[in-house]
Structures are given as structure tokens and as C-alpha cells.
N, C-alpha and C positions, 0 to 999 in steps of 0.2 A: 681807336681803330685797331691797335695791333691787340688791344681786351678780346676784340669782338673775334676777330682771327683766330686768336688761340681757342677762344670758345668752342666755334666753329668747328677748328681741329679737331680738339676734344671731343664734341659732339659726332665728330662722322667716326673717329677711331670707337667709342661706345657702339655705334652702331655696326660696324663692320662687325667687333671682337660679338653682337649679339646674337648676326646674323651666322655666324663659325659656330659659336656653342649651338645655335638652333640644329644645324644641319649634320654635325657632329652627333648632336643628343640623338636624332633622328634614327642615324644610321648604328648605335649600340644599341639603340633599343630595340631594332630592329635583327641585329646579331643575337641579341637575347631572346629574341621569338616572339617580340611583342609585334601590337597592330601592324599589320604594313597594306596597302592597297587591294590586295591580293585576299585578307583576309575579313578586310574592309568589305570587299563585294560578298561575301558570306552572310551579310545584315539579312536579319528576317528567314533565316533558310528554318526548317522543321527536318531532325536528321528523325526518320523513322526507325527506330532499333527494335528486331524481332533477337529475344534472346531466351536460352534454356532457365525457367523459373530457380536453377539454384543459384544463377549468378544479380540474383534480385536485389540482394542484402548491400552487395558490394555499390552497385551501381545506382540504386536510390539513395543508398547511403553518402558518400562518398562520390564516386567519380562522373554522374553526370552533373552532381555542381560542379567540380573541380573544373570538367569542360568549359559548362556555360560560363564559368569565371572569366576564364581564359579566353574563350568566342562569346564576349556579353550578347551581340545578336544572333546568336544561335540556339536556338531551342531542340533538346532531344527527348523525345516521346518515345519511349519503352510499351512494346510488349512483350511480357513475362506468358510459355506455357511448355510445357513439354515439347522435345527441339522434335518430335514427331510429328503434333499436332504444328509447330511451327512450318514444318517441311510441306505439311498438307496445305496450309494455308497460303504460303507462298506461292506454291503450283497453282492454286486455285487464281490468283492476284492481289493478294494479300500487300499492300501499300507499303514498302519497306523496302530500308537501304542501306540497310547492316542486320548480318544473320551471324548469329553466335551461338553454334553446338554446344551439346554437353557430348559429343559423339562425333565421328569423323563419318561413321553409317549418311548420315542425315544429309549433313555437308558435299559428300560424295556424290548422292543422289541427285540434287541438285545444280553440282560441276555438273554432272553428263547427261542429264538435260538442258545445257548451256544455260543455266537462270545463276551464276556464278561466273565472279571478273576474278576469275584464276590470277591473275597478276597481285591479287590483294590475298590471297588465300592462304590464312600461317597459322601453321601448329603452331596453340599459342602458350591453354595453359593444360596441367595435369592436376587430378585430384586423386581419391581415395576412397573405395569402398568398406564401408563398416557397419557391425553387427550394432544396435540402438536397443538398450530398453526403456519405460519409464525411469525418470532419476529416483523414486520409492520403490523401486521394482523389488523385489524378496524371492524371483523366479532363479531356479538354480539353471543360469545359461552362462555359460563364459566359452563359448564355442561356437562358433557352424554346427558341428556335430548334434548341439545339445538341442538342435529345432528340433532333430527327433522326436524329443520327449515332448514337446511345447504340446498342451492339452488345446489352449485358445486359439487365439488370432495370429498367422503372422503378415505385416504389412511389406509388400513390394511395388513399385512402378509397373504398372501393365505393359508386359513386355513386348506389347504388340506396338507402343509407343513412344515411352519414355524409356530414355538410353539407360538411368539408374536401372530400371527393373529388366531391362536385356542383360545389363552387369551381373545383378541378382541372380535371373536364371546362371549364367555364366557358372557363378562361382556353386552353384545350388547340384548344377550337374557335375562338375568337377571335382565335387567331392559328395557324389553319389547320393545325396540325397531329395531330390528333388521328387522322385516318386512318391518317397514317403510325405515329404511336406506340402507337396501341392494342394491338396485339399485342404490345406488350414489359413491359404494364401489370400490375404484383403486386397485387391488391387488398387490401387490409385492412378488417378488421372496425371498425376506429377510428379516430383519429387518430394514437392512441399506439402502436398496431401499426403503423401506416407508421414514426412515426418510429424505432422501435427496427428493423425492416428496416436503413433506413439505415445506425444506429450501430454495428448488427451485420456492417454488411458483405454480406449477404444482396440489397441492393439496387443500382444502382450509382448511384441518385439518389430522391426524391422531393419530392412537394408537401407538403408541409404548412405548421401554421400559424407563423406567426413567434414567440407564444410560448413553441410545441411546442421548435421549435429554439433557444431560449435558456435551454431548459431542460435540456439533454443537451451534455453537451461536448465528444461520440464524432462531432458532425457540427459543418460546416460552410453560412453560408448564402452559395450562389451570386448571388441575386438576388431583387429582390421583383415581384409579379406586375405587370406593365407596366397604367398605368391604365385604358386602353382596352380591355383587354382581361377587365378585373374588372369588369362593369358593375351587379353584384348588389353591393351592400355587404356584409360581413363584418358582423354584427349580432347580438352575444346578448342576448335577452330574457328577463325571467324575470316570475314568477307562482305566484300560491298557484295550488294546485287549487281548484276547487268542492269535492270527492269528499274534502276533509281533512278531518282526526277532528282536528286541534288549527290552529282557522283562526287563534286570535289571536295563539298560537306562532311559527306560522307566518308571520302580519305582521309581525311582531315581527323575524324573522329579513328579510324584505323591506327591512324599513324599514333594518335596521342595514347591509344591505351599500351600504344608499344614501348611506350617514355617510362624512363625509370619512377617516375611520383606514381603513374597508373599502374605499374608490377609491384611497387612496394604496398599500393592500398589493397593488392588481389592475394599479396602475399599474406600480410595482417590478418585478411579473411578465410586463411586458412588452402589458400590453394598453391600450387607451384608452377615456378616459370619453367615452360619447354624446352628445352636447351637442342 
């Protein structure tokens, strides 16, 4: 009898000390950012991301698995296109719950037609304008200046759209030569359509952004845009929509590119945090 007692004993003090580690483990891993009820009801959501086609490389690559790792029932569907044509499509109703400029122009636009939860809206990252030729290029340019001479092609973002190619202009008139080069100007629909011009050989130079060209290895970069002559900073911002069908998703995805693992993978790709 006093066997079965001690057993007993034993058997509820196991259970007790099982029931403490359960609730314990719970609540660290919970401190650690892991599952908790909250992100539990997240199961099944589709975060719709409208983002500027240079931040493609980063986000296919690297940080939307990183997310889904992290939220296994959350699925994010990317559209990649010039943050113009994004801006256009949004206002039209374009199905999206995260918008990511390569521009504050665009971002702006949209704050002050209230289609923007200003509460989410952060200068987030910075990049770099730079001169591209092909990586075999033999063309004597190591300048802005030297578009002058440029006989062919030069490739820019249509500045009617994509923020790269308003940048281009930008620096094009700032250092006076844009009269003379206009006429030799290929426009692209994006930023990514300039840079494959380039790598294709189609162009015999272009603008684009510095992590466009650290991304392709068919080009080379000439030069970066002379300070003076950039007087608009390089700035993408990003924001939920008002107009989203899954806002806490959505923050959710906000918040996480604001973590230090999502600035260390944007930094690798060549871009800088906005301080």
C-alpha cells in the first residue's frame, strides 16, 4: 500500500512539474515572437504586395519566404511594376495591402487621396542613382558629361512613370545636358526594362538604380549620380492601404520588414536603411 502511495505521489509531482514546463515553454516562446493566438487567427490570409519592380530581387529572393517561414499560414503575392503604374492601378482598385515606392512622389499622391493609413507610412529605405554600361562596353564614358558624345542609345525610365527615370531627368538637367541627350533617350516601362536594355546590348548606356546594377552581371557601373546634381533623395516608403481586406496581415508584414533580419537582407541587396 505505502508502494502504490509513493507511486502515486510521484506520478502527480511528474505531472504537475509537465504541466509548469508546458506553460512556461509557452510563454518564451511566445516572448520570442513565436505562434501565439493572435497570429494563429492570421491562417489562410493572402497579404497582396504592390511594390516598385527594383525591390523584386530582394523580396522573391529572400524575404517573402523569410515571412511565410515565420507566418506558415500566410501567403504574400507580389506585384512587381513601376511605383507610377503601381499608383495608377491602386486608384483604379487594384487588390492590394501593402504599397512600396521607389519614390515618396507616388506615396504622397495617394496619402492625399486618403487611399493610405498614414499611421503605417515610414521612410524606410534609400538608394543610388548610377551611370550603367554593358560589362564589354569599349564606349569612352566615365561621366554624366560623356552622354554628350554617346552616338547610340541612351536607356532611362519614362519619366512620366517610373521614379528611376524622374531621377535621370533629375540629374540629366542638373548638369545641363539633357537638351543635348534627349533625343538618343530609349524609355522603359521600369527600371528593370532599362536595366536589361543595357545587359542586352540594346542600349549603349543607362541610368538606373545602384541596386538594379548589382544585380545583373552583363553590366557595368560607370559612376554614381554627382551629389548636386541629385537634389530629390532616393526614398522608398511603404504602407498598408486603407482599401485592405486583411489590415493586421498586412501590419504584420509592415512591422516584420522593419526587423533587423529584413534591413540586413535589403542591405546585402545593395540598398540603405533611412535613418
Amino acid at each position: 500500500m505505502k508502494s502504490m502511495k509513493k507511486l502515486l505521489i510521484v506520478a502527480a509531482i511528474i505531472l504537475i512539474a509537465a504541466v509548469s514546463i508546458s506553460a512556461c515553454s509557452a510563454g518564451f516562446f511566445d516572448f520570442l515572437g513565436g505562434d501565439s493566438s493572435s497570429d494563429a487567427s492570421l491562417n489562410g490570409t493572402d497579404i497582396k504586395l504592390a511594390a516598385a519592380a527594383s525591390l523584386k530581387n530582394a523580396y522573391d529572393d529572400k524575404l517573402i519566404p523569410m515571412f511565410e517561414e515565420k507566418y506558415p499560414g500566410v501567403k504574400v503575392t507580389p506585384t512587381y511594376a513601376s511605383s507610377g503604374d503601381l499608383q495608377s492601378q491602386i486608384e483604379n482598385g487594384l487588390d492590394a495591402d501593402v504599397f512600396m515606392s521607389a519614390a515618396n512622389k507616388q506615396m504622397n499622391t495617394l496619402a492625399d487621396e486618403g487611399l493610405v493609413d498614414n499611421k503605417t507610412n515610414v521612410q524606410f529605405l534609400e538608394n543610388k542613382v548610377v551611370l550603367i554600361v554593358p560589362k564589354d562596353s569599349t564606349a569612352n564614358i566615365s561621366s554624366f558629361d560623356d552622354l554628350k558624345k554617346v552616338n547610340g542609345t541612351i536607356a532611362i525610365g519614362n519619366p512620366e512613370s517610373v521614379p528611376a527615370g524622374q531621377y535621370a531627368q533629375e540629374v540629366l538637367n542638373n548638369t545641363g545636358i539633357w537638351t543635348t541627350v534627349e533625343p538618343k533617350l530609349s524609355l522603359g516601362t521600369d527600371v528593370t526594362a532599362v536595366l536589361n536594355q543595357v545587359a542586352q546590348g540594346s542600349a549603349d548606356c543607362g541610368i538606373v538604380y545602384a541596386t538594379d546594377a548589382k544585380s545583373n552581371d552583363n553590366v557595368k557601373v560607370v559612376c554614381e549620380a554627382p551629389d548636386n546634381a541629385l537634389k530629390t533623395p532616393v526614398i522608398y516608403p511603404v504602407a498598408v492601404l486603407k482599401n485592405s481586406t486583411n489590415p493586421d496581415a498586412a501590419n504584420k508584414f509592415v512591422e516584420f520588414l522593419q526587423s533587423q533580419e529584413a534591413k540586413d537582407v535589403f542591405v546585402e541587396y545593395g540598398f540603405t536603411i533611412h535613418e
